[in-house]
DOPA-192827 format. One record per residue (C-alpha): y, z, x. Coordinates in steps of 0.2 Angstrom, whole numbers, always signed. Example, Ala and Ser with C-alpha at 12.3 -4.5 7.8 and 13.67 -1.06 7.14 Angstrom:
NODE       v       w       u
NODE     -22     +39     +62
NODE      -5     +36     +68
end
This chain:
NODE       v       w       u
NODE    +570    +578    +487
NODE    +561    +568    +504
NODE    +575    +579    +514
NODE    +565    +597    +507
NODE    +549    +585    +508
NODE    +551    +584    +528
NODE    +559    +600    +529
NODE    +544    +608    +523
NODE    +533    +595    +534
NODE    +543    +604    +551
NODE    +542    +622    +544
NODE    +522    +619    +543
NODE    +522    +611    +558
NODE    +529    +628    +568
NODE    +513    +637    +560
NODE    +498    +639    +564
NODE    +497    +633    +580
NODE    +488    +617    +585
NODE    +479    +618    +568
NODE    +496    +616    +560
NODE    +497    +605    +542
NODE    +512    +596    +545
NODE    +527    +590    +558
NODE    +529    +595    +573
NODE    +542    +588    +589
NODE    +533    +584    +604
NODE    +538    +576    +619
NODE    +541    +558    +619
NODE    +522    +550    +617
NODE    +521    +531    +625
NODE    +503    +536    +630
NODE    +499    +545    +612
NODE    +508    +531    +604
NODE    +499    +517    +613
NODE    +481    +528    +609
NODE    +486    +527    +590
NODE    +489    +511    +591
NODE    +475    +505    +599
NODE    +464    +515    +586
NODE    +473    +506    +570
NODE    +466    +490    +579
NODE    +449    +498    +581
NODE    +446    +500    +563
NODE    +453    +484    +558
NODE    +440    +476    +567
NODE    +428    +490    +559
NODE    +434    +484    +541
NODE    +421    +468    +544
NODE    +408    +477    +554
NODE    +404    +487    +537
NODE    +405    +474    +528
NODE    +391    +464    +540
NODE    +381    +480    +540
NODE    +381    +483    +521
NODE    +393    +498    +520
NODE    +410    +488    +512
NODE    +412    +503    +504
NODE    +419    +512    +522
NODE    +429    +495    +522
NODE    +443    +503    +512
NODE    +444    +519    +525
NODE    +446    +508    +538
NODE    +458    +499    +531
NODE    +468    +514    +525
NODE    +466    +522    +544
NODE    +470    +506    +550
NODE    +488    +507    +542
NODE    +488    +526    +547
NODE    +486    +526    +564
NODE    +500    +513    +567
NODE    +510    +523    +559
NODE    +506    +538    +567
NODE    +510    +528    +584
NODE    +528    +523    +578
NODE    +530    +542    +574
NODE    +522    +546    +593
NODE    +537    +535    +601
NODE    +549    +544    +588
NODE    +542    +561    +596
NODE    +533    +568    +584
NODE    +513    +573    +580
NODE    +509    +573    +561
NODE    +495    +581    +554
NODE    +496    +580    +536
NODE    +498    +561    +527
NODE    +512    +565    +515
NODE    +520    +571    +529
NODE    +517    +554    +537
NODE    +524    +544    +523
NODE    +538    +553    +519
NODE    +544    +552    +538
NODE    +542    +533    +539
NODE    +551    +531    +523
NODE    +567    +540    +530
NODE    +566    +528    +547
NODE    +565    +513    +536
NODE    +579    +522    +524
NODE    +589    +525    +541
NODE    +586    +506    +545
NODE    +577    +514    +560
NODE    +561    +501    +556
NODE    +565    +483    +551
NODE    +550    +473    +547
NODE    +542    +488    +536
NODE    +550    +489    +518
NODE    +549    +504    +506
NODE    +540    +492    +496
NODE    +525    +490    +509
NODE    +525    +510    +512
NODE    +520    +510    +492
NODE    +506    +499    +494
NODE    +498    +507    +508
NODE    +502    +524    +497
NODE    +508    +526    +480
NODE    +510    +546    +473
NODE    +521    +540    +457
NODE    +501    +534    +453
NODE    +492    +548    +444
NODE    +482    +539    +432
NODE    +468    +528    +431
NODE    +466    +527    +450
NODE    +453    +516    +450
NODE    +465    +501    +446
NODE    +477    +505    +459
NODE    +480    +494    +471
NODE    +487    +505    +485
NODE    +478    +508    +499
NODE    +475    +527    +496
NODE    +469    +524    +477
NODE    +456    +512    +483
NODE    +449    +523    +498
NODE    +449    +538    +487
NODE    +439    +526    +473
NODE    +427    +522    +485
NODE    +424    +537    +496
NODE    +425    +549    +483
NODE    +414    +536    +468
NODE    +396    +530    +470
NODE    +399    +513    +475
NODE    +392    +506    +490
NODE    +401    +489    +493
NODE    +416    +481    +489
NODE    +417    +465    +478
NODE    +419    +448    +490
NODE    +436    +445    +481
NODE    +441    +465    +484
NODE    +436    +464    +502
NODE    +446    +448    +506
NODE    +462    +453    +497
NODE    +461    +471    +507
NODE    +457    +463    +522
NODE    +471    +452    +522
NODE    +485    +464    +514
NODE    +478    +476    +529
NODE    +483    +462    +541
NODE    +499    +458    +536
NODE    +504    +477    +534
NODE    +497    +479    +553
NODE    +507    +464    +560
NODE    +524    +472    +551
NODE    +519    +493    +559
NODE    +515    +482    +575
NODE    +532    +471    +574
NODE    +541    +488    +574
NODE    +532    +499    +586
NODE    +534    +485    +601
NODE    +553    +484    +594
NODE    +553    +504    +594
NODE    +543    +505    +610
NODE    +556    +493    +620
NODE    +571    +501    +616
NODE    +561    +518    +623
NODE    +559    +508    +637
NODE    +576    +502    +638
NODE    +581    +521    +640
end
């Protein structure tokens, strides 16, 4: 099943250009990597600006992007641009099936996103259930206990896509 996944992530990745909705090869991106990178650390450090301004609510996006973008760096150093989330997911998953990533388990790819989830979203813990619950719900802020636990799953998650992209990036380097 994730093999026709990511075979229709490359087919939609050929069309449509640079507007494409999927996976597409690219040359080997340190710098593009590095970028991605940089940005999932940007909006960790966002995750308590809206907290201190009164806007917990975009605390969840952040936290969710933060994940996101570290792992769009790890896919930059593997050579390829993603423009569609499921896409994203189902790419790290093979790497970590492939024992291509060490310190990220299939477990921690669930909480950041969990599809098996199609009921009462609200409840879900997974990163993209709770950014959806808030981005998409009336809420305005985050309850303190709800914005400490996501803050600190959000860093632990960052320090395991960080432990592998530096391991990915040396042995690019190595080459």
């Amino acid at each position: 099943m994730q093999i026709d996944k990511l075979r229709k992530c490359f087919d939609e990745g050929i069309r449509n250009g640079e507007r494409h909705k999927g996976l597409r090869k690219i040359r080997l991106g340190v710098q593009e990597a590095e970028q991605h990178m940089q940005k999932a650390i940007h909006n960790f450090e966002a995750i308590s600006e809206f907290r201190k301004i009164n806007f917990s609510d975009w605390s969840a996006s952040a936290a969710f992007y933060t994940l996101y973008h570290g792992l769009l760096a790890i896919l930059c150093l593997e050579g390829y641009e993603s423009r569609n989330q499921s896409c994203t997911f189902a790419y790290i998953a093979k790497m970590i099936q492939e024992e291509q990533l060490h310190s990220l388990s299939e477990e921690d790819i669930k909480e950041i996103v969990d599809f098996d989830v199609t009921h009462d979203l609200e409840h879900s813990s997974s990163f993209l259930d709770i950014r959806e619950t808030m981005q998409y719900s009336a809420k305005t802020s985050m309850k303190d206990e709800a914005f400490e636990s996501l803050k600190k799953r959000t860093n632990v998650l960052l320090n395991k896509i960080q432990l592998d992209y530096e391991k990915l990036l040396s042995k690019k380097m190595d080459k």
